[in-house]
VEXDO-430801 format. One record per residue (C-alpha): residue number from 0; residue in three letters; x, y negated, z. Coordinates in steps of 0.1 Angstrom, whole numbers. Last residue first. Example, Ala and Ser with C-alpha at 12.3 -4.5 7.8 and 13.67 -1.06 7.14 Angstrom:
2
REC pos code    xx    yy    zz
REC   1  SER   137    11    71
REC   0  ALA   123    45    78
***
This chain:
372
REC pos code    xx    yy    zz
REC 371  UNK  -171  -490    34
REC 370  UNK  -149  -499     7
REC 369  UNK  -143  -464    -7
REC 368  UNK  -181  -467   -23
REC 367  UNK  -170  -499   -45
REC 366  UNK  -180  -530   -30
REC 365  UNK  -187  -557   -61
REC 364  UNK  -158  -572   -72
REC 363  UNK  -155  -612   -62
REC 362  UNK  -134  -635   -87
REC 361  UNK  -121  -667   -78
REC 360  UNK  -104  -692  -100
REC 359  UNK   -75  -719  -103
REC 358  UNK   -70  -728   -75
REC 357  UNK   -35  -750   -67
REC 356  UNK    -5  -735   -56
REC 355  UNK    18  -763   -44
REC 354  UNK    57  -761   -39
REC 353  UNK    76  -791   -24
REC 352  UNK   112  -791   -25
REC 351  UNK   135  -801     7
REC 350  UNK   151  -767    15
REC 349  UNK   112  -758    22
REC 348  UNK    77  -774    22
REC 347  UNK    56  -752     9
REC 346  UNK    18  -764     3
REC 345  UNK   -12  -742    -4
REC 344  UNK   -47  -746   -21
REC 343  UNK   -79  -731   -24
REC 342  UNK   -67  -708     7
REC 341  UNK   -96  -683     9
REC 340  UNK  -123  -700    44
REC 339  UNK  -157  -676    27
REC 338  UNK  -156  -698    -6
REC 337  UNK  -179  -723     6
REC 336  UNK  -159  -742    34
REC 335  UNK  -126  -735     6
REC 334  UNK   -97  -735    31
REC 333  UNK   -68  -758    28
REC 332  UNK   -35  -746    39
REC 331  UNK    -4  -765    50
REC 330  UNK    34  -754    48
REC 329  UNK    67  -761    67
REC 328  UNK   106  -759    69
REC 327  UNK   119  -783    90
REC 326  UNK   137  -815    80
REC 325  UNK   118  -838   110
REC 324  UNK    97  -816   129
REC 323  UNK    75  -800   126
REC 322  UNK    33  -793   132
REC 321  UNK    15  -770   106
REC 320  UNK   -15  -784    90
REC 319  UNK   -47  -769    84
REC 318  UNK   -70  -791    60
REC 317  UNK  -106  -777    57
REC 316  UNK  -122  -777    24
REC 315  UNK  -149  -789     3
REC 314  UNK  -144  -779   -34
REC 313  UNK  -144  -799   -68
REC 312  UNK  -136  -782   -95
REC 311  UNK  -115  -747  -100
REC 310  UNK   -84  -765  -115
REC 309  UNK   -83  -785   -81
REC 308  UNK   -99  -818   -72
REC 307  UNK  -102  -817   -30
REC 306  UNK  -131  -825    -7
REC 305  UNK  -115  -831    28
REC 304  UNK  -124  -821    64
REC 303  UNK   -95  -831    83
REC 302  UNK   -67  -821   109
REC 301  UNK   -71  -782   117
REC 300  UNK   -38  -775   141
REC 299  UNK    -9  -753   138
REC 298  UNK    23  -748   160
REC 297  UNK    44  -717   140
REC 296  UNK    75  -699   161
REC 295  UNK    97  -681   139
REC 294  UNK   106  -649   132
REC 293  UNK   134  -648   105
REC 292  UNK   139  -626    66
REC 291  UNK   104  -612    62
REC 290  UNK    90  -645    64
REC 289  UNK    75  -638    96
REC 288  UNK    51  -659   118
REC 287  UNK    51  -663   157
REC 286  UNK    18  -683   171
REC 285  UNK    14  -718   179
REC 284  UNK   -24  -732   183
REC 283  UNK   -28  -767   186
REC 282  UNK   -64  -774   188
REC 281  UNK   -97  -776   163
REC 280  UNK   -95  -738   162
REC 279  UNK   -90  -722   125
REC 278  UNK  -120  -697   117
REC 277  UNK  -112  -662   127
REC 276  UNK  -115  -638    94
REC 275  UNK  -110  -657    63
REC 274  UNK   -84  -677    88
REC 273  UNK   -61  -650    89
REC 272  UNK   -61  -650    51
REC 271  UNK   -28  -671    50
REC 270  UNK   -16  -658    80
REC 269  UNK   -16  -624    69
REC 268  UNK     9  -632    40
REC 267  UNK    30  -656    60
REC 266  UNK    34  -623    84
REC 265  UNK    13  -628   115
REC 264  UNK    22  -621   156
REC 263  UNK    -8  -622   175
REC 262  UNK    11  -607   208
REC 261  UNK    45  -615   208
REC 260  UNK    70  -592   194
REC 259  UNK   107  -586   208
REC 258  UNK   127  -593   181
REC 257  UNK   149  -562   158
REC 256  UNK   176  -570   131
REC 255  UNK   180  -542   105
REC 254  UNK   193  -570    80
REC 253  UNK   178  -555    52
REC 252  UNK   154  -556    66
REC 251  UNK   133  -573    99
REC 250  UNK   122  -551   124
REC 249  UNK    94  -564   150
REC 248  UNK    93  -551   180
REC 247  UNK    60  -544   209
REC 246  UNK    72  -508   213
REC 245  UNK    30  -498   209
REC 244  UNK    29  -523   177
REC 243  UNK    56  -517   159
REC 242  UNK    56  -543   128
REC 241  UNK    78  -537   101
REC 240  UNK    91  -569    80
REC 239  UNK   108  -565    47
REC 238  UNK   130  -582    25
REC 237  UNK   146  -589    -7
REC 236  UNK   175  -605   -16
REC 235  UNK   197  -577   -10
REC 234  UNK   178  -560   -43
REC 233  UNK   186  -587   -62
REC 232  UNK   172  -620   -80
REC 231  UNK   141  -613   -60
REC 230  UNK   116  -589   -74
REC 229  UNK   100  -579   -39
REC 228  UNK    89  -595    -4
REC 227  UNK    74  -570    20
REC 226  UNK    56  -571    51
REC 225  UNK    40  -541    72
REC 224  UNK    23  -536   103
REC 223  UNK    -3  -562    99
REC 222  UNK   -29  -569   126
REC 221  UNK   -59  -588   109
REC 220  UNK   -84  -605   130
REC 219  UNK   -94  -611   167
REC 218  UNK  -116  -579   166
REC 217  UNK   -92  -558   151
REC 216  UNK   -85  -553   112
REC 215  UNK   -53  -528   102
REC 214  UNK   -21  -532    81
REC 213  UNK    -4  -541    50
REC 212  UNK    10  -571    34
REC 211  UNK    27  -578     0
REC 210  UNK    47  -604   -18
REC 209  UNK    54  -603   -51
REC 208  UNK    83  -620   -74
REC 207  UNK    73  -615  -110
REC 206  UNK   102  -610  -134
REC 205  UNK   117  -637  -157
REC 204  UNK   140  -663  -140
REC 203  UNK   154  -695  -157
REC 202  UNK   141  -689  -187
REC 201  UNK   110  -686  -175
REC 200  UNK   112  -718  -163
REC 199  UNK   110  -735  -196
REC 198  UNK    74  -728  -198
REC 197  UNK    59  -701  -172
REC 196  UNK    74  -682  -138
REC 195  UNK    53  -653  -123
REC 194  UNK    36  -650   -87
REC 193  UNK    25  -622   -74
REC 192  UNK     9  -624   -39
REC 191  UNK    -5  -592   -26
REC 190  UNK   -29  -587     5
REC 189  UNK   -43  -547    17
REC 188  UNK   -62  -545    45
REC 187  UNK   -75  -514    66
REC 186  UNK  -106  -512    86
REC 185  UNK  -129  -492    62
REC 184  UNK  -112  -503    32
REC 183  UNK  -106  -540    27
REC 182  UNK   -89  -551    -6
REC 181  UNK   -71  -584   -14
REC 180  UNK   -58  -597   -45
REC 179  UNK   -36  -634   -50
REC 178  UNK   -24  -641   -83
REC 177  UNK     0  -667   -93
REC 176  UNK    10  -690  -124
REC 175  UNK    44  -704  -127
REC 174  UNK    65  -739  -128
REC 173  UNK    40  -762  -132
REC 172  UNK    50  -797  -130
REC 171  UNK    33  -814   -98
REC 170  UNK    49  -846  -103
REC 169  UNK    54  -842   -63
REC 168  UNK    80  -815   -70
REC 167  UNK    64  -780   -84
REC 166  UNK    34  -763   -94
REC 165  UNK    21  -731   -91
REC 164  UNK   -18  -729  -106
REC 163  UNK   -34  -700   -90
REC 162  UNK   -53  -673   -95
REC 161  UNK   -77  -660   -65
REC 160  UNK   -87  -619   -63
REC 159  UNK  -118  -598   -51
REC 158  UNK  -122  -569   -29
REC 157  UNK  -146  -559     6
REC 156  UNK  -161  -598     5
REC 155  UNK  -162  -606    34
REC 154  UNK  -197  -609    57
REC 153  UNK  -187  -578    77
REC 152  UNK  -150  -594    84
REC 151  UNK  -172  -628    97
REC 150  UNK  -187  -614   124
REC 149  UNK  -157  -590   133
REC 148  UNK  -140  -620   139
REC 147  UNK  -163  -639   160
REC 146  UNK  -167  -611   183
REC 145  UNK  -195  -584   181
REC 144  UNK  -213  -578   216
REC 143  UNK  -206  -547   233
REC 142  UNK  -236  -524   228
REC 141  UNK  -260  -518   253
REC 140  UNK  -272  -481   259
REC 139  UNK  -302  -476   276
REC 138  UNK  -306  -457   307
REC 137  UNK  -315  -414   304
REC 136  UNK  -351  -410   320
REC 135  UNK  -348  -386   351
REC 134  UNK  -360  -357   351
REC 133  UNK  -392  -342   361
REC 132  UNK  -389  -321   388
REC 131  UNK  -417  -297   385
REC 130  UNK  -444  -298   415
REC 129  UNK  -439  -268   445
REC 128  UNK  -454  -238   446
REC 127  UNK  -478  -237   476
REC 126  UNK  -464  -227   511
REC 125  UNK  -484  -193   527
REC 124  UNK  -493  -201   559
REC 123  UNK  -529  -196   553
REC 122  UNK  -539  -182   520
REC 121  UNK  -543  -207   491
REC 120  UNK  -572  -201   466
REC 119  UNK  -593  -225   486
REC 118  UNK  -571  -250   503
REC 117  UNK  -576  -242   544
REC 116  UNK  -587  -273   562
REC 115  UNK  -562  -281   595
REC 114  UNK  -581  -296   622
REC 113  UNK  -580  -331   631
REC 112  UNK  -619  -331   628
REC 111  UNK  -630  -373   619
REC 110  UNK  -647  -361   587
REC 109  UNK  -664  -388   571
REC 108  UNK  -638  -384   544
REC 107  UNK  -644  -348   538
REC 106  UNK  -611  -336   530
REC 105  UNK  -593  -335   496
REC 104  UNK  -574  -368   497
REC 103  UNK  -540  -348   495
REC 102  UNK  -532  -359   530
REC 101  UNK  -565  -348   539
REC 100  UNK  -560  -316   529
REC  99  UNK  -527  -313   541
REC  98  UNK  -541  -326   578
REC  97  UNK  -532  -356   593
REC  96  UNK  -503  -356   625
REC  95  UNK  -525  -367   657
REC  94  UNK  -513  -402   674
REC  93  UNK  -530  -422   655
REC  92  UNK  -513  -452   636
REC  91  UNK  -533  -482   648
REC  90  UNK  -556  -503   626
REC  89  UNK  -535  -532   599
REC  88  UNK  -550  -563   606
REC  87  UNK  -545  -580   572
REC  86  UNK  -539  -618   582
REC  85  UNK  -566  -641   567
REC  84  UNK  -570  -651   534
REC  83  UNK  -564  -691   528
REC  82  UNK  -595  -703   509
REC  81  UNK  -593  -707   472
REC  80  UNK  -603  -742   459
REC  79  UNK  -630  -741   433
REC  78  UNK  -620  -755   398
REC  77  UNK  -630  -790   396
REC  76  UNK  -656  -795   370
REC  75  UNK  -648  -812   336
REC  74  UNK  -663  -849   344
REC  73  UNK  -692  -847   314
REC  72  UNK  -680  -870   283
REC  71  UNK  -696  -899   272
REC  70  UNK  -708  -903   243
REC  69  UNK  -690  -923   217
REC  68  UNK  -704  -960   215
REC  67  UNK  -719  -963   178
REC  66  UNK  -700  -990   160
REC  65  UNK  -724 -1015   143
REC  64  UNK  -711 -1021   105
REC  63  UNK  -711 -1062   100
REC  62  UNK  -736 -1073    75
REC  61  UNK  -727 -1083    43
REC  60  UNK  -750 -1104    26
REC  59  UNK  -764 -1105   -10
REC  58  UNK  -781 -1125   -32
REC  57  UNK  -781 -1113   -67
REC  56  UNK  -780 -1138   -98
REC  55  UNK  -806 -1124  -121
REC  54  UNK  -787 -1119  -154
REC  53  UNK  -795 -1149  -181
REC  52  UNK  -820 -1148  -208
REC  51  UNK  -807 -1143  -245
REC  50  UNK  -811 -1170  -266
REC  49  UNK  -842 -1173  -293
REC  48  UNK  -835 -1182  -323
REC  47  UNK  -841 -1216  -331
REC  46  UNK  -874 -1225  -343
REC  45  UNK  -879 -1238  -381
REC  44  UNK  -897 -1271  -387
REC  43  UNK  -886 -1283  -353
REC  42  UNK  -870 -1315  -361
REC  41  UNK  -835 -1301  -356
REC  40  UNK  -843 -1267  -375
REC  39  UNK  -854 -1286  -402
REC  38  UNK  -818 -1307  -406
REC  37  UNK  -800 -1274  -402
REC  36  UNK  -816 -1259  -431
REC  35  UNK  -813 -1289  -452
REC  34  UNK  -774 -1288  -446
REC  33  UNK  -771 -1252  -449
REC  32  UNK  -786 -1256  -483
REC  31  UNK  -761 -1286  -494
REC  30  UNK  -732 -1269  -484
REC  29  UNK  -745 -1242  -500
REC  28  UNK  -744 -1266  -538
REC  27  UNK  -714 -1284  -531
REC  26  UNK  -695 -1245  -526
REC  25  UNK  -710 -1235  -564
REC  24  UNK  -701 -1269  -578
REC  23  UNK  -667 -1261  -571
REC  22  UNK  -663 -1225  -581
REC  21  UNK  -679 -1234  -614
REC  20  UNK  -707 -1219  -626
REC  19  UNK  -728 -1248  -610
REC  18  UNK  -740 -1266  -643
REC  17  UNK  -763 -1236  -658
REC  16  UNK  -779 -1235  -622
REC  15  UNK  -808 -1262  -638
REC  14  UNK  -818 -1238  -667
REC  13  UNK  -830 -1214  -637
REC  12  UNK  -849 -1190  -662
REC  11  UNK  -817 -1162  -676
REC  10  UNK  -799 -1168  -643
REC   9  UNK  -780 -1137  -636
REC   8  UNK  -779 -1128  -674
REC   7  UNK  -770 -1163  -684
REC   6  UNK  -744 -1173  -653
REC   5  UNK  -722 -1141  -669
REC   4  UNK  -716 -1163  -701
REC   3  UNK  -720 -1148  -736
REC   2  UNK  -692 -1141  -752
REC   1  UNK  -688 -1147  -792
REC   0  UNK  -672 -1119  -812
***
């Protein structure tokens, strides 16, 4: 079947199209009709369209803003100036003793009769009752002020309990975990320290050793009265400290040795949470601590403000340091600034090994209704 071209049906009369059916002869041939087109617009044949007229160019000058003067203020008026009074002349006392009535500002006042007025409904020389003594108001009581200690022993927490990593040696290889509780009822304290041995030093010794220390809240802290260490190797290893407070001794078992006790003396129990209570002074302090087994005579001081990396995370604390000598027994505390001044962390220096109990964690009980 023969095709007809497209260019036949599009351009059936315009016999003279038939050659541009090509693309090429297609483009020559509008070339050539926007050529003419331009070529009349040139000479004026056909008019350009017509442009678009410019903006009106504004013409404007900026005047400067006039500042209005602010009124003047009226002078505020001097305030009158008070003359001097003069002297009160007081008049003479007379001579002549005033009458009841007048005394009791009943009398005619233009009355200048010294006579004595008769009260109606009192008959002469007959006394009138006299007025009800009112007592006196009672005077208010003012309570002694609250020392620092007692402060901070309402703002404790009544129970709660640290655990701690023991390690020891300065390659801090833990030996044992420990626990430290404390309960507060009423004004009584109770502080245990268990510690127990872990790893390959539980072979070495099994059972708990536990230290424990009684005794009564006063305003400048805790007073213990009694101090025990238990579940030493033996029974002669362990000890116990009993305070007498009104004798002023201290009793140290089982050696049944008796010291004269000076005032503020701790246990190293007490001592521990002594600061909990009364905030450690930024002096030397010395003060007589018990082990249970000797009384000897502590010199402390706070040295540094330090932020420490324990088990627990980081924690401010305050470093306390005890001052020794060379080859004497000794410890430091640091005391968590927001964890109400607990030991965080503790360092024993004794018969030359180091022992550190490092925080673990912290738990708080809520008061129970015997903690009040």
């Amino acid at each position: 079947m023969h095709k007809t071209p497209c260019s036949r049906y599009i351009f059936p009369r315009l016999k003279f199209l038939k050659p541009l059916t090509r693309t090429k002869d297609r483009v020559i041939f509008v070339s050539l009709v926007l050529a003419v087109l331009l070529h009349l617009m040139i000479l004026g044949v056909i008019p350009f369209p017509a442009a678009t007229p410019p903006l009106p160019v504004l013409d404007v000058q900026l005047a400067p803003e006039v500042m209005k003067p602010f009124p003047k203020r009226s002078p505020t008026p001097k305030p009158p100036q008070l003359k001097r009074s003069e002297p009160i002349v007081r008049p003479a006392v007379p001579n002549e003793v005033p009458s009841l009535a007048a005394a009791v500002g009943l009398a005619d006042q233009t009355s200048t009769t010294t006579a004595p007025a008769v009260l109606s409904g009192v008959a002469p020389g007959k006394a009138e009752d006299p007025a009800p003594v009112v007592p006196p108001s009672p005077l208010p009581i003012i309570e002694r002020p609250k020392t620092i200690g007692e402060v901070r022993f309402a703002a404790l927490p009544p129970q709660g309990e640290i655990d701690y990593q023991v390690s020891l040696g300065s390659l801090d290889v833990s030996v044992a975990r420990g626990t430290l509780r404390w309960k507060i009822t009423g004004q009584r304290y109770h502080l245990d320290l268990e510690a127990r041995t872990v790893g390959i030093a539980r072979l070495l010794k099994s059972n708990p050793v536990t230290q424990i220390s009684e005794g009564r809240i006063g305003p400048q802290g805790l007073i213990p009265d009694q101090y025990r260490v238990l579940g030493r190797i033996s029974e002669t290893d362990e000890a116990m400290a009993q305070f007498d407070w009104t004798a002023q001794t201290l009793t140290l078992q089982p050696s049944n040795t008796v010291f004269p006790m000076p005032e503020g003396t701790q246990d190293l129990l007490s001592f521990f949470f002594q600061f909990s209570i009364v905030p450690p002074e930024t002096e030397s302090v010395t003060r007589s601590i018990t082990n249970g087994r000797k009384l000897d005579r502590y010199s402390y001081e706070l040295t540094e403000k330090i932020r420490l990396k324990l088990p627990l995370g980081e924690v401010d604390a305050l470093h306390v340091s005890r001052l020794t000598g060379l080859n004497e027994d000794s410890f430091d505390i640091w005391l968590g600034e927001k964890y109400h001044l607990l030991p965080v962390q503790i360092r024993f220096f004794a018969r030359g090994r180091t022992i550190t109990l490092y925080a673990k964690d912290i738990r708080i009980a809520a008061p129970g209704p015997d903690s009040n």
